[in-house]
N, C-alpha and C positions, 0 to 999 in steps of 0.2 A: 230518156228524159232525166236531165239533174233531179237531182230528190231535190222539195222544196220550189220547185223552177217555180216561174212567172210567165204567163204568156200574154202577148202582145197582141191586142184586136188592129188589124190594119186599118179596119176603116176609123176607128177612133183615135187610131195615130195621124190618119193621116188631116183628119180635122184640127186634134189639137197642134198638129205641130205647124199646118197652115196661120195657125191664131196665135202660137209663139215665136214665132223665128226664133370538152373534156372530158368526166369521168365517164365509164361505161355507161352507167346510171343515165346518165343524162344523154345519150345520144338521139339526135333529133334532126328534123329537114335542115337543108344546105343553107348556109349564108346567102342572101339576097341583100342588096344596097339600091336598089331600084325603088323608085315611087310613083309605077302608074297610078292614073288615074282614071279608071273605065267610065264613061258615060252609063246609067241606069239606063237598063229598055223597058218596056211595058208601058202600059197605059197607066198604071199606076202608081209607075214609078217617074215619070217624067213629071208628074207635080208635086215630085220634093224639092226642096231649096237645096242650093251647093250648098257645100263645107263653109265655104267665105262667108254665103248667105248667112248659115245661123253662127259663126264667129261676128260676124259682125251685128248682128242680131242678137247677141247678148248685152255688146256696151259693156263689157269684162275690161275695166284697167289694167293693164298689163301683160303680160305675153303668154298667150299657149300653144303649146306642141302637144302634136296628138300622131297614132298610126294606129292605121287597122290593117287586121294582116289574116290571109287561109291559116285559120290554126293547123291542119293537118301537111301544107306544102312550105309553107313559112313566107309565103307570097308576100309581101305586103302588098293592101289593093287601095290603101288610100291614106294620104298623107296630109300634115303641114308643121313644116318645120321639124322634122321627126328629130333632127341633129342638135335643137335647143336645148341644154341642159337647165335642169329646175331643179329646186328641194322636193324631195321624194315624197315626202312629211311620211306618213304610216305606211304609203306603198312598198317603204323601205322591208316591213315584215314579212313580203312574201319572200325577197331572196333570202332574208333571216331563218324563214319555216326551212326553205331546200339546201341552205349552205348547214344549219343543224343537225336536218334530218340527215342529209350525207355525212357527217361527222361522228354524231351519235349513233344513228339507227332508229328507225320507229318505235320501237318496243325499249328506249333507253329509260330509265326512273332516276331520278336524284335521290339518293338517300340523306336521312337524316339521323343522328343516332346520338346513343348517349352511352358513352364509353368512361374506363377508368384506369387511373394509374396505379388504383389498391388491390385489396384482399378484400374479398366477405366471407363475415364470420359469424353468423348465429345474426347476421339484421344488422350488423354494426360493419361498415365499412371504412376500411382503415387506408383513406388515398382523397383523392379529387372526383367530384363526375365530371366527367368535361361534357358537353353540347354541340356536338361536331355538325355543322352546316357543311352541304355538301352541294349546294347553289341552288336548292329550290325555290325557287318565285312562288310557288304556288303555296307553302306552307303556313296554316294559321291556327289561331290560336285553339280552336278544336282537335288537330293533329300534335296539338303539347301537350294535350289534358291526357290523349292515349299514352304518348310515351310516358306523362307523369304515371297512369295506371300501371304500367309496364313494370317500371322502377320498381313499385309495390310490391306488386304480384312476382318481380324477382327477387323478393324478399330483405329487399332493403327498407331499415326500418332508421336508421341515424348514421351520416358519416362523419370523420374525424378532418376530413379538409374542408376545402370548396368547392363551388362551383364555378367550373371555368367556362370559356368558350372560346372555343376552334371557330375561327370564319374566310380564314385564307386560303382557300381552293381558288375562289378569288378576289380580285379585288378590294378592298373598302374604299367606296368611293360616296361621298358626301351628298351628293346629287347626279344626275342625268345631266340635264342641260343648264350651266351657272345664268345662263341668259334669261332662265324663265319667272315666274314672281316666285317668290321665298314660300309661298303657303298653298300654290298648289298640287293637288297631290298627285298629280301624275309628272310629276316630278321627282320621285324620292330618291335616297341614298338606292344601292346597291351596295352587294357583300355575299360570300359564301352562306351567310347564312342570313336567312330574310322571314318577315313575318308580316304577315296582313296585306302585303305587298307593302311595308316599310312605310305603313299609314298607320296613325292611331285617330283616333274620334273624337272631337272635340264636341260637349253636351251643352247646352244653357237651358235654364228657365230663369222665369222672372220668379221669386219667392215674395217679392214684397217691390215698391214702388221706386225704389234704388239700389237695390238688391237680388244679384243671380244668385242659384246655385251653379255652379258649372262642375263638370266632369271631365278626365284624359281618360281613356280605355282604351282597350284592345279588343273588341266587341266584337263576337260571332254570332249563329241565333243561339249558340246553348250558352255561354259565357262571355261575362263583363267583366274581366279583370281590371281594377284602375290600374294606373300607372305614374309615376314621379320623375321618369325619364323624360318626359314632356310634362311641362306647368306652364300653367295659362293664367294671365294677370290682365283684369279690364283696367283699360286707360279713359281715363274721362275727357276724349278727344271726337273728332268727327272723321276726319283721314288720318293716318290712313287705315284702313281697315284691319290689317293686321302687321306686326312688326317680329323679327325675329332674331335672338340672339345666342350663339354658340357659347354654352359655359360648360366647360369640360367637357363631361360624357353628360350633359345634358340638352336638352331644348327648350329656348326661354323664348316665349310666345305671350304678346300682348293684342288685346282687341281693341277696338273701339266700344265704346258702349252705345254709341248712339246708332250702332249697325246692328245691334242686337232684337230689338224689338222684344217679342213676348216669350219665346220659347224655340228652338231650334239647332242643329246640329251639321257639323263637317269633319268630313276625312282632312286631317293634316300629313304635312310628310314628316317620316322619322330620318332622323341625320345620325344618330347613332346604332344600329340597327341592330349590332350583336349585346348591348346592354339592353335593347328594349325587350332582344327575346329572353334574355337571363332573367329578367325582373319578371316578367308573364308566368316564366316556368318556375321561378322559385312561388310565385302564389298558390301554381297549380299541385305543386307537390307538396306547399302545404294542407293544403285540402288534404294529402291522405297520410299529414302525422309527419311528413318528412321535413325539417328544416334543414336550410339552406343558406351557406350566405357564400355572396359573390366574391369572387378572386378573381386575380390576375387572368387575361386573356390568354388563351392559350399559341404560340406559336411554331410552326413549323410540323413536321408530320408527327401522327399519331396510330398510323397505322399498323397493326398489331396488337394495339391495347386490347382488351377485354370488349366485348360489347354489351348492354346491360339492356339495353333498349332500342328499337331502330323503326324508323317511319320511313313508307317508302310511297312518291308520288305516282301520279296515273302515268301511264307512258305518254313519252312523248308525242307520240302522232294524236293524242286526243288533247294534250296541252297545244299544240298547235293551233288546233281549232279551236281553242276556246279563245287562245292571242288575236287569230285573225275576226275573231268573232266580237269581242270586245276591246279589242285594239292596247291589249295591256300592254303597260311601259317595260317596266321590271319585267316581264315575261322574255319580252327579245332581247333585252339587253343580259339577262342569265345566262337565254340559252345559247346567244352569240359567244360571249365568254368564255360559254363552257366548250362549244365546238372548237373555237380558236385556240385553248387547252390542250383539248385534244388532239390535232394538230402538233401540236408541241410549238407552236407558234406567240409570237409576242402579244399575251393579253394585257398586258400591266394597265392599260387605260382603254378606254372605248375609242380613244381616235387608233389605235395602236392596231386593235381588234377590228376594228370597224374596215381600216385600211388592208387588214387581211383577208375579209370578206369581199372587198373591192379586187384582188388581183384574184381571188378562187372565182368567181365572177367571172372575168376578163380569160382566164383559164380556163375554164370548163365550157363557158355557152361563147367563146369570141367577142363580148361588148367589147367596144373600144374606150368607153371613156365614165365607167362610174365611179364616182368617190364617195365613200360613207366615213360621217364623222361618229356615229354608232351604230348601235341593230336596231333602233326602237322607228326611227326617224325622225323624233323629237331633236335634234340642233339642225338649225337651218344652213350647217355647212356642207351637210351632205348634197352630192348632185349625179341626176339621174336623169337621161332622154326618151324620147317614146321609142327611137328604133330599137338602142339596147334591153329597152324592159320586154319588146315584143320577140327579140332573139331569145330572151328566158323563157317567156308565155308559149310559144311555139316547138321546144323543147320536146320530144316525147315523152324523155324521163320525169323532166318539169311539170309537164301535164296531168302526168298518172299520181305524183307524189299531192300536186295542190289544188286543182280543180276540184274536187269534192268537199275540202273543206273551206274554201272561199264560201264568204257569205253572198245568201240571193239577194241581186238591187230588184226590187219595186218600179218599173216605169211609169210615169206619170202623164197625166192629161194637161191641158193648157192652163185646168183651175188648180193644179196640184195634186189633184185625186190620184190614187194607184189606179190605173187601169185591172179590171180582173179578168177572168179569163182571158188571158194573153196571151199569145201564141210565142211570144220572141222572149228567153230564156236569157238572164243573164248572173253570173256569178263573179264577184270580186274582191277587190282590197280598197278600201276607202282612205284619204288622207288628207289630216285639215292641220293647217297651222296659221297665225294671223296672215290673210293674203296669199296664201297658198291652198292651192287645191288639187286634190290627186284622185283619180282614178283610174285600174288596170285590172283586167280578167277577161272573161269569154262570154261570145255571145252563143245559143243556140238561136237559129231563123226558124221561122214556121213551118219552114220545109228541111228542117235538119243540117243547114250548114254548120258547120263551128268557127267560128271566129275568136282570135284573140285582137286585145286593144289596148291603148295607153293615153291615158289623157292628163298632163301633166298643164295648171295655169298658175301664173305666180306675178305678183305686185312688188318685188321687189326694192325698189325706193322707196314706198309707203313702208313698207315692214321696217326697213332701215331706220326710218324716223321715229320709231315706236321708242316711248322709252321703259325702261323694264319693270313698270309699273302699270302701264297702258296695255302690256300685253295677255293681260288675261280678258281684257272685253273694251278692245279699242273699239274708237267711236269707226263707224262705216264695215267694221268687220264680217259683223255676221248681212248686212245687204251684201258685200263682195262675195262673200262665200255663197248666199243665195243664187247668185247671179252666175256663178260657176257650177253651181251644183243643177239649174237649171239647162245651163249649155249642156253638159253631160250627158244629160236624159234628152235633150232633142237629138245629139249626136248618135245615142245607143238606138233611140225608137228610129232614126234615117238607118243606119247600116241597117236595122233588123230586116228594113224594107229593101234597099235599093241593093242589097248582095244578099239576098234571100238563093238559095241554090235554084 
């Protein structure tokens, strides 16, 4: 049994869903291109609705491809349209987790460190510290405060330079996807060296009847650092809600005041990313007596320097699971980077990188035809089909590596309820972007089959017309995604039934 699983009551399915309509590593069952379509036997299975039934039963604008397939023989046992390609949206994470983990290894960490080009002498350090990023996504402002303790405790008490920062391992890139609105945060810059996941906090309260106080930070649960790298100015307007402009190595952000109301708070994205963690950690190291002040960025290798200090992330197999678990941006798009690095392959930009994930892909498991514009699945240029996703899914190696830390979907009754005690077990990769919907993972049946599956749906002309202001909470968005994410779960509770072993 998957730890976590869900199981499926048949008789409760079968109610609600009447009242809904390459490398060694990876060696796995043979290529199939085939899409029977077995008729269900039993009595109990002869009163489900075909695939057309509840496709067409949903009233989903736009087009889906879907396949299900014997996880264990690589069968496919049922089809439509498997050869459709669509935006991946999040699903794109799981070849993300297997093309890293193959690259890296599961036990890989990022380091993070604070190195120098001086002498220490009696507390008085005669050079630079530099703040060497080494691509961790996961680093924040709690993991600065230890290296600021570090510093201390290695007896640095005043130095005669600055402080720089290293962030070229890779990238500095200003955002993910330029198409998405300018203020949300899963959107941020990327860079060697990343903090909060390249989000700082924007705070209000009302203090008086035309009068906020507002706040920028860098906020953990143990520390509030403010910050100056991002400033925030209310405009006395109604739309748009927020506005944003690039002044040097800053972030110049305006609200509306009429969207404010009494009190409240948001994650913004950071566009400067290696200035925002210089500023955090000069605060922090002042806290123990140490001043600081910022210099020039540091570039090109430093390896050899001195180390003074060093932070080192969870491994990677437990960062995984926390990406596919929370579906972080910055997480895939690091750790893709950093695989693609290693490699020795073209990371200079995420389509570059992304395109290399596309032929190790095409390489390793036989897809014929995906294309990624990064690792996160956030630009809607990337494109993915359900046969090739199910050629990954059905993988040996692929299986062992990601099956267990997919997250468990919840199957649902006709009123939306979670079904409980459920016999039909499923684990997966969810992906939403406006008019796209995605989902891919395994079923277990009540009787132990294992199934892998792809369900990719996409409105593609509708998203087209969006325009990059509309796309944080276009009007019909979240009923489409309802209407998709409904098809899914009558699809997963039919297989759990009608290919039960």
């Amino acid at each position: 049994m998957i730890n976590g699983g869900v199981r499926t009551n048949r008789r409760a399915f079968l109610c609600g869903l009447s009242a809904s309509f390459g490398s060694a590593a990876f060696a796995g069952p043979p290529d199939t291109s085939l899409f029977p379509v077995p008729r269900p036997t039993g009595w109990h299975r002869q009163t489900l609705p075909s695939l057309e039934d509840l496709i067409r039963a949903a009233e989903l604008p736009g087009k889906t491809t879907l396949a299900l397939a014997d996880a264990r023989t690589g069968e496919i046992i049922e089809a439509s349209s498997p050869l459709r390609s669509h935006p991946p949206a999040s699903v794109t994470k799981v070849i993300t987790a297997l093309y890293s983990q193959d690259a890296l290894g599961p036990g890989f960490r990022f380091e993070t460190r604070l190195m120098t080009n001086g002498e220490l002498s009696s507390g008085r350090l005669n050079g630079d510290i530099i703040l060497v990023g080494g691509g961790d996504p996961t680093l924040d402002t709690d993991n600065l405060a230890e290296l600021a303790a570090q510093l201390k405790d290695a007896g640095v008490r005043e130095i005669t330079g600055k402080l720089r920062v290293a962030s070229d391992i890779l990238p500095n890139l200003a955002m993910i996807d330029p198409g998405q609105p300018d203020h949300v945060g899963y959107n941020p810059s990327v860079s060697g060296l990343n903090l909060n996941f390249n989000r700082v906090y924007f705070e209000w309260k009302r203090a008086e009847e035309n009068r906020y106080n507002i706040a920028m930070d860098a906020r953990t649960e143990r520390y509030r650092p403010r910050v100056s790298v991002s400033q925030m100015q209310i405009a006395e307007r109604d739309l748009p809600v927020y506005t944003y402009a690039n002044s040097g190595e800053q972030d110049r952000w305006t609200v509306a005041r009429a969207a404010l109301g009494n009190a409240g708070g948001r994650w913004l994205p950071v566009r400067h990313p290696g200035t925002y963690a210089a500023e955090v950690f000069q605060t922090l190291a002042r806290s123990h007596g140490i001043q600081l002040e910022l210099g020039a960025p540091m570039h090109g290798a430093v390896a050899g320097q001195p180390v003074l200090a060093e932070h080192s992330s969870e491994p990677l197999r437990e960062m995984l699971r926390g990406m596919l678990r929370f579906s972080t941006n910055l997480t895939a798009e690091a750790i893709g980077l950093s695989a693609t690095r290693t490699r020795q392959l073209n990371n200079e930009s995420l389509q570059n990188s992304g395109a290399a994930m596309a032929d190790w892909m095409r390489n390793t498991f036989g897809a014929r035809r995906p294309g990624f514009v990064d690792h996160s699945g956030l630009g809607d240029g990337s494109r993915l089909n359900a046969h090739d996703m199910i050629k990954v899914l059905t993988n040996t190696g692929a299986q062992t590596t990601i099956r267990d830390i997919l997250k468990v979907i919840p199957l649902r009754d006709a009123q939306g309820a979670v079904i409980e005690n459920s016999a039909t077990e499923v684990v997966a990769k969810t992906g939403t972007l406006n008019f796209v919907s995605s989902l891919a993972g395994y079923i277990r049946t009540p009787n132990g089959r294992n199934l892998a599956f792809a369900i990719f749906s996409s409105d593609l002309p509708h998203r087209a017309r969006l325009t990059k202001a509309e796309r944080e909470r276009p009007e019909g968005g979240r009923a489409w995604t309802r209407r998709a994410r409904r098809l899914q779960n009558d699809l997963l509770s039919r297989w759990g039934v009608a290919f039960d072993a």
